[in-house]
N, C-alpha and C positions, 0 to 999 in steps of 0.2 A: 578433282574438285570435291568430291566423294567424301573422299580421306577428310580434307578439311575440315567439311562441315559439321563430321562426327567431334572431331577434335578440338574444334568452338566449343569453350563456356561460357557460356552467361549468365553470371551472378545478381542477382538483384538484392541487393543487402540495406533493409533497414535503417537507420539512423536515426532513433528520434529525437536524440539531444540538439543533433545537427539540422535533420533535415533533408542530408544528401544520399547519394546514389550511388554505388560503385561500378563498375562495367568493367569485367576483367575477361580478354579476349588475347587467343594466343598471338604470338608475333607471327606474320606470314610475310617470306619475302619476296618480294613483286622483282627483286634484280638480282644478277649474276655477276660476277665480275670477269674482266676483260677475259680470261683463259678459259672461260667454261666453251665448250664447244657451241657451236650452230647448231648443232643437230639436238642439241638439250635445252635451250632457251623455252621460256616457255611464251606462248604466241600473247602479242599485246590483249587479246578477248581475255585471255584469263586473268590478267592483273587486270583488266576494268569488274569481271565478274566478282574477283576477290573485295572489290572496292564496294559493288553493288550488295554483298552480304554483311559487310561493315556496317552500310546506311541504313541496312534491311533490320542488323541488328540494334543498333540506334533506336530506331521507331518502334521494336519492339522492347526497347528501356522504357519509352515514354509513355506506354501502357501498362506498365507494371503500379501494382498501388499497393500504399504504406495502408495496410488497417492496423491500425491502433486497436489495442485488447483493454478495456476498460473496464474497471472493478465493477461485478454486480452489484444490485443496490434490493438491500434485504427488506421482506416487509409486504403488506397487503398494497397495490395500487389499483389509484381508482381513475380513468378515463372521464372527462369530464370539457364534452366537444374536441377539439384539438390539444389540449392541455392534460397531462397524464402528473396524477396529483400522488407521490409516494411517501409513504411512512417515516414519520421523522419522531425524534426525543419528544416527549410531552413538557410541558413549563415543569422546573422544579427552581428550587430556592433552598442552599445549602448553605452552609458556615465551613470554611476551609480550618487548618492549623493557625494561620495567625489571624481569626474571629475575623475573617474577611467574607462578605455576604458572596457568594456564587450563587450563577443564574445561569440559562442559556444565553443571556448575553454576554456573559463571561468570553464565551469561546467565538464571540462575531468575526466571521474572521479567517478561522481556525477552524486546523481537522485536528480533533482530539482523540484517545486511547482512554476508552475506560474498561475498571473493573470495580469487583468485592469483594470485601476481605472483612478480616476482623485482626485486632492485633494480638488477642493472644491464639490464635488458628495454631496447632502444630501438627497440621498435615501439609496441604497443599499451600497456604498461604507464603511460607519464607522462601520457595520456590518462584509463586507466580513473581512474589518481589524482586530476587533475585533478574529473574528476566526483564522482567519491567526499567528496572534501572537500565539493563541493557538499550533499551529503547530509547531512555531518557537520554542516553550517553551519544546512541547512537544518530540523535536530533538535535543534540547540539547548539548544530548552525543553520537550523531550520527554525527560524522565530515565530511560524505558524503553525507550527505544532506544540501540543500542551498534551498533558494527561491529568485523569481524572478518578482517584479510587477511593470509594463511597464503604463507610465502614457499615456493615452490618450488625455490628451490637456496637450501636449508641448511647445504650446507658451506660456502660465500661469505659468505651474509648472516648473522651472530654476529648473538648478542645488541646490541654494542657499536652495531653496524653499523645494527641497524633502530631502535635508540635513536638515532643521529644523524638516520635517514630519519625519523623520526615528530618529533624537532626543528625539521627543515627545515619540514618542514610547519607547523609550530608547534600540534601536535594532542596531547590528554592520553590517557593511557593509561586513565584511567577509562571513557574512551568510544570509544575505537578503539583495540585491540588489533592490533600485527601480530606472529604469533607464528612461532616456528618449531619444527623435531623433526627426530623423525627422518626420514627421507625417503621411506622406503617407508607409513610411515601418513601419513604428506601426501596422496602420491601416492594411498589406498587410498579415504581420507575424499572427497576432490575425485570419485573418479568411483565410489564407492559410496554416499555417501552426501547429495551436494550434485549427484549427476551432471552436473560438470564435467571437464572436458578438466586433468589437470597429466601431464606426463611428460617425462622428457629427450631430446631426438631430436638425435642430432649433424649430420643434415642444415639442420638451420635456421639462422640468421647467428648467434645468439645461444645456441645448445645448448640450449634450453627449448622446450615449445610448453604452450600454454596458451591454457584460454578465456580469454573477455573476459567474460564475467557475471559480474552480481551478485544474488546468490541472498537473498529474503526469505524470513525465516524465523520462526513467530512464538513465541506462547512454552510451547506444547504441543512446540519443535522439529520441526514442521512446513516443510517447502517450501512458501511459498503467493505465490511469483513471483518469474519469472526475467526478466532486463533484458539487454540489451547496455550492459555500460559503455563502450564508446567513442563511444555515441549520445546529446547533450542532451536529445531527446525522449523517448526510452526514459527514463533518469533522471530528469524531469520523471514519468511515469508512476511509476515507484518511490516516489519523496518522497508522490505525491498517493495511492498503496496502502497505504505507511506509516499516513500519517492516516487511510487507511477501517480498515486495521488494527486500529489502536489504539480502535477504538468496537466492536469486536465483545466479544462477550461469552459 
């Protein structure tokens, strides 16, 4: 009976798409057939005993439990009675490529991916693009997902300008927005409200400095993760938080 019991597994295997359960236990068999001798049978208590660690194992499926790993959510919170009040985008009001007003209500809805960039950047920027498109490709057929990258030099990059850059790419404005403004609410939103790095520095080759994240965000306007985009891995991790994203409720 011994032997068995060692030799019992009991898998309890996640599902979250599904929902179910697997229970995989070896075969044990309770018969012999006609030739096996009398003296080898094994007595009817054991085939009930066999049956009793089946049911035994059964009920210990039924206590087994699915936790769900759910994206942290970035940001100061503040406790207020039973209600716990966390950090979200502040209001902004931007102008995309085809002179279309973006807001936070832009994204109602919608868990969006932002960044900053500038377009003549020739360090990190043709990189975090590079990946970002990846995103963009990789969300496809996900209609509630959009992205959002906010140029940091606004007086270069017009309108006109991020309308040829979002061509190049060959990407729609329905679904990646790159917006510009004014410069100091650029500058305000990136490191008050996404706490990223945008600022002008003239020691740098290019007069900008700027992170390299890409900021998830979901549709309460929450931060709920931050990526390096000039790393494949990291954005392989984004695409795949995107998708656990998108199941929470």
């Amino acid at each position: 009976m011994m032997k068995y019991v060692k030799e019992m597994k009991l898998n309890c295997v996640s599902r979250l798409n599904t929902g179910f359960w697997m229970l995989r236990i070896p075969k044990l068999s309770l018969f012999t057939n006609h030739r096996t001798p009398i003296s080898n049978l094994k007595p009817l208590a054991s085939g009930i005993q066999y049956l009793v660690l089946i049911a035994s194992s059964v009920l210990l499926l039924g206590s087994c439990q699915v936790k769900e790993t759910r994206l942290p959510i970035f940001g100061e919170r503040e406790v207020v009675g039973t209600d716990t009040i966390y950090h979200t985008i502040a209001p902004f009001a931007f102008v995309d490529q085809d002179s279309s007003r973006v807001t936070n209500a832009t994204f109602d809805g919608d868990i969006y991916v932002a960044d900053f960039f500038f377009t003549t950047c020739r360090s990190i920027c043709p990189i975090m693009k590079t990946q970002m498109l990846r995103v963009y490709k990789a969300t496809a057929d996900m209609p509630d997902v959009k992205l959002l990258s906010h140029t940091i030099d606004p007086e270069y990059d017009t309108i006109a300008l991020l309308h040829d850059f979002a061509a190049r790419l060959g990407v729609k404005s329905s679904r990646w927005h790159f917006v510009t403004g004014v410069k100091d609410s650029i500058y305000k939103i990136a490191q008050t409200s996404y706490f990223a790095t945008a600022m002008e520095d003239k020691a740098e080759p290019d007069g900008f400095i700027h992170s390299g994240a890409f900021l998830l965000i979901d549709k309460k306007q929450r931060i709920r993760g931050k990526y390096d985009g000039t790393k494949e891995e990291e954005v392989n991790r984004l695409i795949g938080d995107i998708k656990k994203l998108r199941l929470e409720k």
